[in-house]
C-alpha positions as CSV (number, residue, x, y, z in Angstrom):
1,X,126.7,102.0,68.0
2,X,126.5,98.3,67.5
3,X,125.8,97.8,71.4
4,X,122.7,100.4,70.8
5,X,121.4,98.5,67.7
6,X,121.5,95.3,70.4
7,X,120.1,97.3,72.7
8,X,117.4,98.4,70.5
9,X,117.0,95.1,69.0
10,X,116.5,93.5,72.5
11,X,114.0,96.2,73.7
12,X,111.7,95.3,70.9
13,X,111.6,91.6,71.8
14,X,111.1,92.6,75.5
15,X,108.4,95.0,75.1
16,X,106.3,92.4,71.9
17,X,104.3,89.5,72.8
18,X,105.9,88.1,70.4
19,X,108.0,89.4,66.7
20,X,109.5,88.1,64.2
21,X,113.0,89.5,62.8
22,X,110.9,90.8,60.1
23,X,108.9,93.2,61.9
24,X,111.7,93.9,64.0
25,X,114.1,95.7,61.1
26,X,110.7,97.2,59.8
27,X,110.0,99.0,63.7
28,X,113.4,100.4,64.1
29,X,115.0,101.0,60.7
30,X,118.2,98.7,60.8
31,X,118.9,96.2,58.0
32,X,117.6,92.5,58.0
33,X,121.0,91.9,58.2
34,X,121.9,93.8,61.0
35,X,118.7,92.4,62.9
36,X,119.8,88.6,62.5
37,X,123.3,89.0,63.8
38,X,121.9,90.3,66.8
39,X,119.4,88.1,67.3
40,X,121.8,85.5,66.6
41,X,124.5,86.6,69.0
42,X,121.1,87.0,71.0
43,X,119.9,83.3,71.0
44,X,123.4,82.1,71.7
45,X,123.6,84.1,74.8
46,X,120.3,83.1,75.9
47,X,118.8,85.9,76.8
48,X,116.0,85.3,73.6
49,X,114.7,82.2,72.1
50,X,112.4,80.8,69.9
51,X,109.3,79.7,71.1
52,X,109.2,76.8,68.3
53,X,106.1,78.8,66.6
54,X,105.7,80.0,63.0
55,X,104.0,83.1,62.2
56,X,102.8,82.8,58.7
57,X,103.6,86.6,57.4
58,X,101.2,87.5,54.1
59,X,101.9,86.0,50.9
60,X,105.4,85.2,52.2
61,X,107.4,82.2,54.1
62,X,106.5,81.3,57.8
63,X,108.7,84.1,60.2
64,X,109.8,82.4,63.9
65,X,108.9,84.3,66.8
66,X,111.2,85.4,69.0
67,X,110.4,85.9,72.8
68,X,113.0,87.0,75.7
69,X,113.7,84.4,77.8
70,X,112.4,84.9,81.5
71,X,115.2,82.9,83.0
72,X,118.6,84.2,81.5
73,X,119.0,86.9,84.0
74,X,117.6,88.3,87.0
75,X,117.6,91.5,89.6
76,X,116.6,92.5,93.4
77,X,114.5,95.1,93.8
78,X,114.5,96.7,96.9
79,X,112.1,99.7,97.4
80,X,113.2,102.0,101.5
81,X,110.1,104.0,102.4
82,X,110.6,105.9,105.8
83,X,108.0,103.3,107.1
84,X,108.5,99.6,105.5
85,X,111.4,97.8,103.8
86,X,110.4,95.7,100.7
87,X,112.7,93.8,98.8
88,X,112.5,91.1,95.4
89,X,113.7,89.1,92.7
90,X,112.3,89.3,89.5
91,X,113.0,87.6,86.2
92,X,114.3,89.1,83.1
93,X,110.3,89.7,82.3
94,X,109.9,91.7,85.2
95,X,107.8,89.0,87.3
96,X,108.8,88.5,91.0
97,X,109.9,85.2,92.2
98,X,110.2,86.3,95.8
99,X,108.9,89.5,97.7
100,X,109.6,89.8,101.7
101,X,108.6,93.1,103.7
102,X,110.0,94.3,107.0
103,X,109.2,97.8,109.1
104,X,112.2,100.2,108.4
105,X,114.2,100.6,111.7
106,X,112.6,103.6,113.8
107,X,115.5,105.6,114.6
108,X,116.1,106.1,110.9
109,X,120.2,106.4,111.7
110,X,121.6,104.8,107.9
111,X,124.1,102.6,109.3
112,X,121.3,100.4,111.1
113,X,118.7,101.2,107.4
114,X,122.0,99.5,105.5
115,X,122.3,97.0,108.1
116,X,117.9,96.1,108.4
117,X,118.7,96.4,104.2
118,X,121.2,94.3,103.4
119,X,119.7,91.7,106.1
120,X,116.5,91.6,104.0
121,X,118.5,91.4,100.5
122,X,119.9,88.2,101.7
123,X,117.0,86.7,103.2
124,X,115.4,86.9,99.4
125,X,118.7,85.4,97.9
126,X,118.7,82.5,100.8
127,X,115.7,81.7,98.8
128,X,117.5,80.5,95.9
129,X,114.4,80.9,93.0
130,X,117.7,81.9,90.9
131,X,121.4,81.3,91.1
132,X,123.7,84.1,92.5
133,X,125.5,84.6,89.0
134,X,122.2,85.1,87.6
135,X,121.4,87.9,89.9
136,X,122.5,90.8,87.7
137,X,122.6,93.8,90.1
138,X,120.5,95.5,92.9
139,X,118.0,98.1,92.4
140,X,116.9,100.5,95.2
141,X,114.1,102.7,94.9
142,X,114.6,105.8,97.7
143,X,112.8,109.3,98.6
144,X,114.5,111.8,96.6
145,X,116.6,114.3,96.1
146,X,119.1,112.0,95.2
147,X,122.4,113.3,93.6
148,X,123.2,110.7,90.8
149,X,126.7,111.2,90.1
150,X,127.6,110.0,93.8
151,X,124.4,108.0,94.4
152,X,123.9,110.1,97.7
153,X,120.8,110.8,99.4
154,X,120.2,114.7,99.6
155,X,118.2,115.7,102.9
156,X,115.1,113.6,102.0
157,X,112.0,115.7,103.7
158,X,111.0,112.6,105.8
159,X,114.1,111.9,107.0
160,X,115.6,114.7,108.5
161,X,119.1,113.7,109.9
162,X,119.6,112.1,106.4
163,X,121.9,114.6,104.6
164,X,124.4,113.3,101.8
165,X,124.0,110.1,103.0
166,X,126.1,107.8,100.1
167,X,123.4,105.5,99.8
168,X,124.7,103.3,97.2
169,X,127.9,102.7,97.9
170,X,127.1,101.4,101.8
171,X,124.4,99.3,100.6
172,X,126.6,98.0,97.7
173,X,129.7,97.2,100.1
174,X,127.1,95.9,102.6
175,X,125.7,93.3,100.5
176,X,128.6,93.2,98.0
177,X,125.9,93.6,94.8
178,X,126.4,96.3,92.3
179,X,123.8,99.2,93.0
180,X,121.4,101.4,90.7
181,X,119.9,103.8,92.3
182,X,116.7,106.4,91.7
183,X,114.1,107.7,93.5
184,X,111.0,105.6,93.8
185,X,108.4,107.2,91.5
186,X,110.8,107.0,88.6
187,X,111.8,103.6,89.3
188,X,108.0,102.7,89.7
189,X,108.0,104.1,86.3
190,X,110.7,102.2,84.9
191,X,108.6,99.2,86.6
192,X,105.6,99.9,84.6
193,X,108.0,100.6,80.9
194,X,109.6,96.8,81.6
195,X,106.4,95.0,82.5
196,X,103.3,96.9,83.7
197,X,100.7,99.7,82.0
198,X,103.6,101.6,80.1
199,X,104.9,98.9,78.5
200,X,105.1,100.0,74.8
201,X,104.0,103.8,75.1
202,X,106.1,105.9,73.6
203,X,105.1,108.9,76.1
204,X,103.4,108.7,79.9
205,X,103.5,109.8,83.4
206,X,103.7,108.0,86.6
207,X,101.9,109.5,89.8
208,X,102.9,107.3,92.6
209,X,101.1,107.3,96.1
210,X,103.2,106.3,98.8
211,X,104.0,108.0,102.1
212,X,104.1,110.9,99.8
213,X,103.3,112.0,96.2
214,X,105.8,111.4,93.2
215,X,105.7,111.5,89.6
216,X,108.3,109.6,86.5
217,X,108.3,110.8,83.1
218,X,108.8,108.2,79.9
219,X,109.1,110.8,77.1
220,X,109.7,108.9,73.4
221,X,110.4,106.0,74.9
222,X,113.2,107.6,77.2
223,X,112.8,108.0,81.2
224,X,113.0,111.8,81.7
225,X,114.8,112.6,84.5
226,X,115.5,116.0,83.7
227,X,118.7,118.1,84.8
228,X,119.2,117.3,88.2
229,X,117.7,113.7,87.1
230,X,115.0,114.4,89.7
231,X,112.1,115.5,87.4
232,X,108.7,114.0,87.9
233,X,107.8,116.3,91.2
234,X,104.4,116.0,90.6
235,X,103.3,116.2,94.2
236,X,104.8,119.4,94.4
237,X,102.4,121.2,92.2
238,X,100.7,124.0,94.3
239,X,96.9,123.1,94.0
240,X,95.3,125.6,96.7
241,X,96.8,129.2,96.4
242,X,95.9,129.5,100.2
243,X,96.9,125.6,101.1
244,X,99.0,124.7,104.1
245,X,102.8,125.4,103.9
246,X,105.1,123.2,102.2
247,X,108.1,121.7,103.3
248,X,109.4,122.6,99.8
249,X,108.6,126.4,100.2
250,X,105.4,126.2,97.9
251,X,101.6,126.9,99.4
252,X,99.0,124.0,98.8
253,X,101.1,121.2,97.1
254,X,99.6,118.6,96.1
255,X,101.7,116.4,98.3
256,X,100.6,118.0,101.6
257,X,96.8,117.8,101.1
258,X,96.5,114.2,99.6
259,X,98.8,112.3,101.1
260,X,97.6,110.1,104.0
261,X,98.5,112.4,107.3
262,X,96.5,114.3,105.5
263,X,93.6,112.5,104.3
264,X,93.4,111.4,107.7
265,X,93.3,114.7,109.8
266,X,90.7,115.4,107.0
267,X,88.3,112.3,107.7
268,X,88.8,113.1,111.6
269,X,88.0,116.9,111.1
270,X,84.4,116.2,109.4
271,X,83.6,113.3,111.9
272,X,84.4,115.3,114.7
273,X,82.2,117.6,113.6
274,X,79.3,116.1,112.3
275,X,76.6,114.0,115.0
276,X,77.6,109.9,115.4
277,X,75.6,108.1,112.8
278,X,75.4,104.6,111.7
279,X,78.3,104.1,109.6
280,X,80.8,102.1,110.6
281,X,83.3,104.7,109.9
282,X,81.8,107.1,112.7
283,X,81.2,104.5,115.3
284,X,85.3,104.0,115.0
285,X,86.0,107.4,115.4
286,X,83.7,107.8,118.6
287,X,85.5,104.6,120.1
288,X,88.6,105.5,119.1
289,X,90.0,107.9,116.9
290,X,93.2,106.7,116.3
291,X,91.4,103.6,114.9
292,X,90.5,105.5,112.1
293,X,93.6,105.3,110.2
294,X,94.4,105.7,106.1
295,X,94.3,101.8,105.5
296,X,90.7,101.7,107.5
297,X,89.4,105.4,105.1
298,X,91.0,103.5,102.3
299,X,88.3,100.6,102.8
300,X,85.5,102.4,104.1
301,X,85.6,104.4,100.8
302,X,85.8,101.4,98.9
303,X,83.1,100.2,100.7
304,X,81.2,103.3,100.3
305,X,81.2,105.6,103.2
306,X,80.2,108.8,102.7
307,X,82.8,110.7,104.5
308,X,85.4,108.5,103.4
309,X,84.2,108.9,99.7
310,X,84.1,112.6,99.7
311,X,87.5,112.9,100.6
312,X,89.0,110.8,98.6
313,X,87.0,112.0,95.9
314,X,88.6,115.6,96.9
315,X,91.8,114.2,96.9
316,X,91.2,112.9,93.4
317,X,89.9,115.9,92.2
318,X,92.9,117.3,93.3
319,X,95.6,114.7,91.4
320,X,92.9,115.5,88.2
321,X,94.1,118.7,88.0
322,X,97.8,118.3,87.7
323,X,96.9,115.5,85.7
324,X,95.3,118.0,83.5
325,X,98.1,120.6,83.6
326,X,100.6,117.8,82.7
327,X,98.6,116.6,79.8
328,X,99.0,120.3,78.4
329,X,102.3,120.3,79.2
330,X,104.2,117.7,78.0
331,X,101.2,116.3,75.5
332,X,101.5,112.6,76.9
333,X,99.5,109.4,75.6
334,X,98.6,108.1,79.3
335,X,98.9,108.8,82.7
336,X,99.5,105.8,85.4
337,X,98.1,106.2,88.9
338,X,100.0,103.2,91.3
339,X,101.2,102.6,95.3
340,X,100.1,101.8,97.9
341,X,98.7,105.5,98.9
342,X,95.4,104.7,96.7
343,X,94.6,100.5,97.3
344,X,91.6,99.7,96.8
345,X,90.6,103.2,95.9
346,X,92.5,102.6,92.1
347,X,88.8,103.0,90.3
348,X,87.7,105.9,92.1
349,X,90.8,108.0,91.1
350,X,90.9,106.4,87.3
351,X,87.5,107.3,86.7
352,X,87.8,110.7,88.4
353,X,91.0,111.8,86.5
354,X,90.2,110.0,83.0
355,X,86.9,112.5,83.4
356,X,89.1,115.5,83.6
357,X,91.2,114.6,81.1
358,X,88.4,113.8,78.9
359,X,87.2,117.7,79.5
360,X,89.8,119.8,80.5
361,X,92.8,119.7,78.3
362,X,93.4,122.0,75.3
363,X,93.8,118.6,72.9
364,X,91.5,116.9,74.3
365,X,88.9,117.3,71.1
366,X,92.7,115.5,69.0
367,X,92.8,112.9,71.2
368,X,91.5,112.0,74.8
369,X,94.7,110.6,77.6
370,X,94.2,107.3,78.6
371,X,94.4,106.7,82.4
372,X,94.8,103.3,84.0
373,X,95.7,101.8,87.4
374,X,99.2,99.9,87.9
375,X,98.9,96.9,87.3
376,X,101.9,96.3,89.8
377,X,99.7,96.9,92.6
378,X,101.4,97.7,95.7
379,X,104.5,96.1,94.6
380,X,104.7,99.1,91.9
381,X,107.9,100.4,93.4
382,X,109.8,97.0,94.3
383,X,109.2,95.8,90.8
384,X,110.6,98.8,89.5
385,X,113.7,99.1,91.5
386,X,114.9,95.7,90.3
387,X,113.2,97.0,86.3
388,X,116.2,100.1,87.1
389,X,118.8,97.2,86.8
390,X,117.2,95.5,83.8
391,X,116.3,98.8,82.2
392,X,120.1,100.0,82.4
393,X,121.4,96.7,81.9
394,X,119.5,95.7,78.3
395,X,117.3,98.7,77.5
396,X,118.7,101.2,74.7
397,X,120.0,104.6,76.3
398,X,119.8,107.6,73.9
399,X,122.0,109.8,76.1
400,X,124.5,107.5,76.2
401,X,125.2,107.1,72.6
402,X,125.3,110.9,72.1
403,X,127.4,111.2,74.9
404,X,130.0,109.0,72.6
């Protein structure tokens, strides 16, 4: 109990801009008492401090704020999708210090993934933005299924020779780090709880586009991960009765008809068969098709092409509607739309979703769901595989108090 209470004491200096010990007892219930031995056991640590800065509280004595400080611990971050390698550190605030990228090796064997890994993990550490026995731990951020209790990798759909593959321990004895591991849409969740949109919101949903489509759950302040502890398979919602086959069994996932392979064979399809015009978008395509690739749709639909625009517009649509279904599910206070999969196209899907969930859900005349765009960015997932270490390392865990 008492390392909840400190748990619950730091994760309301983490997620305030700001709080006094006064306002902390008041948010979560525990004594003043209680609340400044913690903090005191807190400050001596170093992990919080006081920013020197009174806050005059009304018709009472000046109240010090109390802040977490950025620089008494840090994680790496490192984020394997099938096609690039990213890696970090960030500070106890979530901010990274350091980010370095690299292609993941093509023949996809995991002894030379570890290897291309734990290469990268010390080329961030050679850096030296933070000493070693500051570094608390190593994050990863994988394709799922994962199996948690051994930290294996469970025949990930986009890497078919990867079967039980015990992920975390080669990567730990590789680069001799302590390793938490998750599947990347939760741990871009986790990102955005620690330091991004989420922070503070008792109850949202991730979608996070990558090479594919996932989804994380923060329900009451908690990450829901569900039985298995792989909930959140958003992009598995069947959308089109009469959709393409899924790798999962399902017809018309969401997955399989907005995620770029498809997006693309889309954009091709109504070039092809539509006369060349005067976009720039077409005169690619007539050049060269292969030209015309989900990075170059991604701009020309930023920038206003009409064929790009529709289909991302459909694809929105699309991610609206289990957007919509999740809202009536689960009754959430926002939704968060982040990766790579959508840059520069971050707008397009906020506005098209928020309007959906503005209309369409059964509450919606209680109270509308906000939507917003990661702030993370692209480095959504990175950020939040080193926010796994930090979360698990400082941020209160219900089921592990009941469990005790």
């Amino acid at each position: 109990m008492g390392r909840y209470n400190r748990a619950v004491v730091l994760d309301q200096i983490q997620l305030a801009d700001g709080i006094s010990r006064v306002e902390i007892a008041q948010l979560t219930g525990l004594t003043p008492q209680t609340v400044s031995g913690i903090v005191r056991r807190l400050l001596d640590e170093g992990i919080v401090r006081e920013d020197g800065a009174s806050r005059v509280a009304s018709g009472g004595k000046p109240r010090t704020t109390l802040r977490l400080n950025a620089d008494a611990g840090s994680a790496v971050g490192l984020h394997f999708d099938p096609v690039q390698l990213t890696c970090a550190i960030v500070d106890l605030t979530g901010r990274p210090l350091v980010v370095k990228k690299r292609p993941t090796p093509t023949d996809t064997d995991p002894s030379d993934v570890v290897a291309a890994m734990a290469e990268l993990v010390g080329e961030v550490l050679a850096e030296d933005v933070v000493p070693r026995s500051r570094v608390l731990g190593l994050g990863l951020a994988t394709p799922g299924p994962i199996d948690q209790e051994l930290g294996t990798i469970v025949a990930p759909p986009q890497l078919s020779h990867w079967d039980r593959v015990p992920l975390r321990r080669m990567l730990s004895e590789a680069t001799r780090l302590p390793v938490t591991l998750d599947n990347d849409a939760t741990a871009a969740a986790i990102g955005e709880r620690w330091s991004g949109a989420g922070k503070g919101v008792a109850n949202f949903a991730y979608f996070f586009f990558g090479t594919g489509v996932g989804g994380g759950l923060v329900l009451n302040h908690q990450v829901y991960r569900g039985g298995s502890l792989n909930a959140g398979e958003f992009g598995h919602s069947s959308v089109l009765s009469d959709g393409p086959q899924c790798y999962c069994g399902n017809r018309g996932c969401l997955e399989g008809l907005v995620n770029p392979p498809a997006i693309v064979a889309e954009v091709h399809r109504r070039l092809a068969a539509q006369p060349e015009d005067s976009s720039v978008l077409s005169r690619l395509f007539a050049e060269d098709p292969a030209s015309v690739d989900h990075a170059t749709i991604r701009l020309a639909a930023a920038a206003g092409d009409s064929v790009a625009a529709a289909v991302t517009d459909e694809a929105a649509e699309r991610v609206a509607s289990v957007a919509v279904s999740i809202a009536n599910f689960i009754d959430v206070d926002l939704i968060v739309l982040g990766g790579h999969g959508i840059q520069h196209l971050e707008s397009r899907y906020v506005d098209i979703v928020a309007s959906a969930l503005a209309t369409r859900p059964l509450a919606r005349h209680i109270r509308t769901v906000q939507v917003k765009s990661s702030p993370l960015g692209t480095d959504g997932a990175v950020v939040g595989s080193a926010a796994l270490v930090l979360h698990a390392t400082y941020s209160p865990q219900l089921s592990a108090l009941l469990a005790h």
